[in-house]
C-alpha positions in Angstrom: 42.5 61.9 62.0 41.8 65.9 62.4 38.7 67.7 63.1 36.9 67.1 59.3 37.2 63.5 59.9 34.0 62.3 57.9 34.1 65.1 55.5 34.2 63.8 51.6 35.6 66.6 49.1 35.4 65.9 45.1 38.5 68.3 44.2 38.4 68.9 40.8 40.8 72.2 41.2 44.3 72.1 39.6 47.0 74.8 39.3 47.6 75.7 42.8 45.0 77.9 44.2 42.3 75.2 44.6 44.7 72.5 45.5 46.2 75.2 48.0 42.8 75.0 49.9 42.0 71.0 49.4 45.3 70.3 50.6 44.6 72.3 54.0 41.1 70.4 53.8 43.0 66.8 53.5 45.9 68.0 56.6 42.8 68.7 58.7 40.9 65.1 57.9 38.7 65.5 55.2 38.9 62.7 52.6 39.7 64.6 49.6 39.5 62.8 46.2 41.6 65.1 43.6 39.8 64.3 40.1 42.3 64.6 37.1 42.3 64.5 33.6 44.2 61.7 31.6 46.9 64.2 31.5 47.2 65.7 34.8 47.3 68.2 36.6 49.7 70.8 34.9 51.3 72.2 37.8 52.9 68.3 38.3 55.4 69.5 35.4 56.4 72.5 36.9 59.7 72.4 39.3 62.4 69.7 39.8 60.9 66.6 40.2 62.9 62.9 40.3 60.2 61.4 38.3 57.8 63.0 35.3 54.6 64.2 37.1 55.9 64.8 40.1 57.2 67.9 40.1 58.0 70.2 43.7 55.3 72.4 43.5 52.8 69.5 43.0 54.0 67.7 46.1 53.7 71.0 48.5 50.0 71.2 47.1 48.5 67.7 47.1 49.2 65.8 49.9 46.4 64.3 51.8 44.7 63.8 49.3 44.2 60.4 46.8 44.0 60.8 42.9 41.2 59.3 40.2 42.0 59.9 36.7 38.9 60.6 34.6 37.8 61.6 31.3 34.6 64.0 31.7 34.6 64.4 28.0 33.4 60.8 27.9 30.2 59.9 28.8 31.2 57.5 31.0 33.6 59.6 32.5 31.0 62.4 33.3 28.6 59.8 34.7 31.6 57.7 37.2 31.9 61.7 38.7 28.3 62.2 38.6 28.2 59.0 41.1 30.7 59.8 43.4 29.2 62.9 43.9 26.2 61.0 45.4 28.1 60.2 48.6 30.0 63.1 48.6 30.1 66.5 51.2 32.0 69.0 48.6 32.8 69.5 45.4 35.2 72.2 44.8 36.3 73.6 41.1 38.2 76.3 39.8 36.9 76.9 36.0 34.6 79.4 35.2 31.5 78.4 36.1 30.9 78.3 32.3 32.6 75.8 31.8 31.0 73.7 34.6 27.5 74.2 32.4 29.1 72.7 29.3 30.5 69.9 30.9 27.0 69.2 32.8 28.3 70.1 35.7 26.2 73.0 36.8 25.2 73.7 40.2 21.6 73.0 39.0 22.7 69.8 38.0 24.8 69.1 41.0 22.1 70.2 43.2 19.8 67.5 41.8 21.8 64.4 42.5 23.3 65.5 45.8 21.2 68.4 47.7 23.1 68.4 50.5 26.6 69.2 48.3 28.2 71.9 49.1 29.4 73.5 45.6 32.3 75.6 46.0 34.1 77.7 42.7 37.0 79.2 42.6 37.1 81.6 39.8 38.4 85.0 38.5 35.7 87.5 38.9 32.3 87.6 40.6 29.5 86.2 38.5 27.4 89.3 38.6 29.8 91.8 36.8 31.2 92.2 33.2 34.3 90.4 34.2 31.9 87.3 34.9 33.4 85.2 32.0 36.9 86.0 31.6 40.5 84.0 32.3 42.4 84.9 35.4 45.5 84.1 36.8 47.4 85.1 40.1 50.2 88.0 38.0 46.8 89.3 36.6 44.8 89.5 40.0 47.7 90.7 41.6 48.0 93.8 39.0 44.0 94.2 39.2 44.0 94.5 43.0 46.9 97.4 42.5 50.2 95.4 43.8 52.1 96.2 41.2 51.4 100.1 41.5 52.0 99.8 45.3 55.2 98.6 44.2 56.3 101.6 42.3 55.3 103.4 45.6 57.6 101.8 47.5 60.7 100.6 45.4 62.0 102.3 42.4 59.0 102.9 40.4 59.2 99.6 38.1 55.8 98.0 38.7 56.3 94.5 39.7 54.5 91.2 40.9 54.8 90.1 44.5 57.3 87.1 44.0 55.1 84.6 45.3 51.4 83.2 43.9 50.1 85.3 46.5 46.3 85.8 45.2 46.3 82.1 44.6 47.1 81.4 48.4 45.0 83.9 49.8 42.1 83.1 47.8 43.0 79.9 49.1 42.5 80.3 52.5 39.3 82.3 52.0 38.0 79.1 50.1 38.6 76.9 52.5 37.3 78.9 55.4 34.1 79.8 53.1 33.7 75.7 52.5 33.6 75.1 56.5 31.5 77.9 56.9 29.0 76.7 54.4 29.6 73.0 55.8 28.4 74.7 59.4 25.3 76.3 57.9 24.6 72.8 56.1 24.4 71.1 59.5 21.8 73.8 60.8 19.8 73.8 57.5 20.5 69.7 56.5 20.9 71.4 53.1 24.1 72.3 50.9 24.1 75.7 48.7 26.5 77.0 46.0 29.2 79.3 47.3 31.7 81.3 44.7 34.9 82.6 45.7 36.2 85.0 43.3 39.6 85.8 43.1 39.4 89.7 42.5 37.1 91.0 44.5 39.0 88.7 47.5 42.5 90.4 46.3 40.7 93.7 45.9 39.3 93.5 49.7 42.8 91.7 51.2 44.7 94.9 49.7 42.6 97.8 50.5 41.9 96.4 54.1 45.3 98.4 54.5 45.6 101.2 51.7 42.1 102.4 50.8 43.5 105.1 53.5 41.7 108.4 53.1 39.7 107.3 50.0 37.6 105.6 52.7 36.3 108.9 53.1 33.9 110.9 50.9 34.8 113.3 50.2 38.6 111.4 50.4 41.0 112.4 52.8 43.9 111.8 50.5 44.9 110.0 47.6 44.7 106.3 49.5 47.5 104.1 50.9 49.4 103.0 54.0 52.7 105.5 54.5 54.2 103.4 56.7 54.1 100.0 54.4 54.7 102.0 51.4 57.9 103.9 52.9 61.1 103.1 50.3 63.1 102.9 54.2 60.7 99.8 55.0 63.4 97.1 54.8 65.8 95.0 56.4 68.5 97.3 58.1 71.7 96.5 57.0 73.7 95.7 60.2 78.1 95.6 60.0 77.5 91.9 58.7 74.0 91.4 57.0 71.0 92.8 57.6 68.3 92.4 60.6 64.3 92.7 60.5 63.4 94.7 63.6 60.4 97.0 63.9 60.4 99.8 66.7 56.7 100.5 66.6 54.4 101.4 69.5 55.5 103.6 72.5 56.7 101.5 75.1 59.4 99.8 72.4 60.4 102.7 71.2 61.5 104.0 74.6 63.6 100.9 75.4 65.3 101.3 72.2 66.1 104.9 72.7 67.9 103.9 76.5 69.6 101.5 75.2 70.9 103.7 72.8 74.1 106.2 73.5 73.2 108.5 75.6 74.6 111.3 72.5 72.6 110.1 69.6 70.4 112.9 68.3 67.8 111.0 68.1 66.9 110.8 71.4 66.4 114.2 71.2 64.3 114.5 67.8 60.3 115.6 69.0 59.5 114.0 65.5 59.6 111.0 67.1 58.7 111.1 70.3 54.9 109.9 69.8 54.0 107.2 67.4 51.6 109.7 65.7 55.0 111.7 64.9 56.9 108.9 63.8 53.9 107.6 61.8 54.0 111.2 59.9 58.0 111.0 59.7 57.9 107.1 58.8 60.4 108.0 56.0 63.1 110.3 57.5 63.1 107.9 60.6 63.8 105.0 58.6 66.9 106.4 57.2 67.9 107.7 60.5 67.1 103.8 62.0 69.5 102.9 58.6 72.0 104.0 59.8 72.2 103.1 63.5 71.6 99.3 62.4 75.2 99.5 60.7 76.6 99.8 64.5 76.5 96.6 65.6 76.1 92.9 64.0 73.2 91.0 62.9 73.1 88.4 66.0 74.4 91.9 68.7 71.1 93.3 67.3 68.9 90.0 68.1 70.4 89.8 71.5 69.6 93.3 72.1 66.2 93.5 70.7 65.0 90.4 72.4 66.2 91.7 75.5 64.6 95.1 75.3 61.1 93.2 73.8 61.1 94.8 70.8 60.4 92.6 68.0 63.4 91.0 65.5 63.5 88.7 63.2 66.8 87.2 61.2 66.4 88.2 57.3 66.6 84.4 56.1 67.1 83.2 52.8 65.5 79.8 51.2 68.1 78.0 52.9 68.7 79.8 56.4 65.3 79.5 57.1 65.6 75.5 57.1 67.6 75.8 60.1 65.8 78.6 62.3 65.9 77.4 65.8 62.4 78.3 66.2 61.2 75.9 63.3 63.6 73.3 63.9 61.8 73.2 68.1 59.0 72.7 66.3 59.3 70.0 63.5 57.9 72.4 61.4 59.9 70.7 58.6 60.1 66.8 58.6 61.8 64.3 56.1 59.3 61.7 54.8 59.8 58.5 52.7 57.2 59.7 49.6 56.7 56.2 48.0 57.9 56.4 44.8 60.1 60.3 45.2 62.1 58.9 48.0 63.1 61.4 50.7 61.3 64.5 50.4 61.1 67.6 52.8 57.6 68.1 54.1 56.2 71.1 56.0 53.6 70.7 58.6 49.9 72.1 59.1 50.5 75.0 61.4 47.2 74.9 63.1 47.2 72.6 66.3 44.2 70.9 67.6 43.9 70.1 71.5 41.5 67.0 71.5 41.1 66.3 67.4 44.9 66.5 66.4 46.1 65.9 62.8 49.3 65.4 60.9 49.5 65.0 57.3 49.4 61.2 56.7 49.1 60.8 52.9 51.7 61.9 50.5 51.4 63.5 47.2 49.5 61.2 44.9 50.7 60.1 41.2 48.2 60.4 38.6 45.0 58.0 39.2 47.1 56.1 42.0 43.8 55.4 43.9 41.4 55.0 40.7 40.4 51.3 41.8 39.9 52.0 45.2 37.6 55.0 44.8 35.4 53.7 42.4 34.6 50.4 44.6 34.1 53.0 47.1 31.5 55.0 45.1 29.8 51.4 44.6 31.5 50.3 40.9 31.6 46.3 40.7 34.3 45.0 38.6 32.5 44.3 34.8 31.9 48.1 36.1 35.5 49.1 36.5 36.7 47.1 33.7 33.9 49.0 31.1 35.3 52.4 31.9 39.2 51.4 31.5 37.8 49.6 28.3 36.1 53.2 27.1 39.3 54.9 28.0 37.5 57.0 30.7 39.6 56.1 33.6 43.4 55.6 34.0 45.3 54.0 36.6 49.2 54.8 37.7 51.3 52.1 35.7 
């Protein structure tokens, strides 16, 4: 059942950066319990989907995990949460923590019914700065931690977003490795704390790790940023019949490539690029030179080549090459699962592999309130219980 076995998570995160980090929570064995409103989650409407609520993106986000539908704007609603919390090892949100206070839901609050919860948010911007209140989404993180200017460093100076919600994943994974971490320190203190995981300052930090550059200096060295990563020539080489992702980097590759190249090219003989130093300096004039010794050959001549000589090379797949690359297909990296009521869905599995405590996703995407009943009895609601919050309309059940 994975190493978090035992674990109980109240996730009351929606969107996808939260249920991102739940939903590697649930593939590694924690019981997580996604908390919806009456309406949903909106990210189930987004995407095609064979039934309403159930869209693609919602079912890459929130497997492993089982669904209660309450209303916390009724009292009742607030109080069946407020209970399950009681029994709980986590609860993870991503509103601003503002939001948590007027819903009674603050981590003083929290604290007091369950001190050994650990009280994860997931918000914009760090608590202590003028940002502390305001809205934030993954395009506007993304342009805050300077990926849309890096773009215009590297393409052809129209700022654009990274085509993927990559602040939501990344904050993500920092969530979930903050939540075991705090889990750790729980077990050595038998006490749970509040930890808050903003998105910003994470972006911010992921970013600069690689192009704060000379500004790391005072007085700065330069005006900041990687030249290799921000090099237009950094791309796929275009081979005779596609294009090829290779990258001749240290020494030792870039030797092999040269004697495998004919014995005439000039530049063998370039002292630009004779040390990695010079080629780091010359990152931009080498790349056009590499441009145009990938036309030479084919895509799968190149492969054979490269893998031969060590140097490393990828295939430049597309959304539906990548389905069939030999390397995830060894793996089972994707599967087809019977989803109960979506039929035959493609599912992709939890990279991370366990030797003694191995897991594999065993709960698919939940509709909305599919396991109300069940949860409640768990959190120790009798029936007359059960049937007085469906009677205040403060839970809902899948039909």
């Amino acid at each position: 059942m994975g190493p978090l076995q035992g674990i109980r998570i109240i996730d009351m995160t929606s969107v996808l950066m939260g249920p991102f980090a739940t939903q590697m929570l649930g593939d590694w064995g924690a019981d997580v319990i996604k908390v919806e409103s009456p309406d949903g989650d909106v990210v189930r409407q987004i995407g095609p989907q064979r039934n309403a609520g159930m869209g693609a993106i919602f079912l890459n986000a929130n497997r492993s995990k089982r669904s209660i539908a309450l209303d916390l704007k009724k009292p009742e609603g607030l109080e069946a949460l407020k209970r399950m919390l009681q029994t709980a090892d986590v609860l993870i949100y991503n509103v601003r923590p503002q939001a948590m206070d007027r819903l009674g839901l603050g981590y003083d609050v929290v604290q007091n019914i369950n001190p050994r919860l650990v009280y994860a948010g997931l918000f914009g911007y760090g608590q202590d700065g003028p940002y502390a209140a305001r809205p934030a989404y993954d395009d506007l993180i993304q342009g805050g931690a300077t990926l849309p200017h890096l773009m215009t460093r590297s393409g052809d100076g129209t700022p654009r977003y990274v085509p993927t919600a990559m602040a939501d994943r990344i904050v993500g994974l920092t969530a979930a490795s903050a939540i075991l971490a705090t889990l750790v320190a729980r077990g050595q203190s038998g006490m749970g704390q509040r930890v808050d995981i903003p998105m910003f300052e994470t972006m911010v930090g992921f970013v600069l790790g690689d192009h704060l550059g000379g500004l790391t200096f005072d007085p700065p060295l330069d005006e900041g940023g990687y030249a290799r990563q921000l090099s237009r020539e950094r791309r796929p080489f275009q081979t005779s019949d596609g294009h090829v992702c290779a990258l001749v980097y240290n020494d030792r590759q870039w030797e092999s490539f040269q004697e495998a190249l004919a014995p005439e090219e000039p530049l063998r003989q370039d002292a630009r690029f004779k040390t990695f130093k010079g080629r780091q300096a010359n990152v931009d004039v080498l790349g056009a030179h590499l441009s145009r010794i990938f036309k030479s050959r084919t895509t799968a001549q190149w492969i054979e080549l490269l893998d031969q000589l060590d140097v490393p090379v990828m295939p430049m797949h597309d959304l539906q090459s990548v389905l069939q690359d030999p390397h995830l297909v060894a793996t089972n990296f994707f599967s087809l699962v019977q989803h109960p009521t979506e039929g035959s869905i493609r599912e992709m599995r939890s990279p991370p592999r366990w030797s003694d405590t191995p897991t594999t996703p065993f709960r698919p995407a939940p509709r909305l309130g599919e396991n109300t009943d069940e949860i409640l009895r768990e959190s120790g609601f009798n029936t007359t219980e059960i049937q007085t919050l469906y009677a205040a309309n403060a839970v809902i059940a899948s039909s």
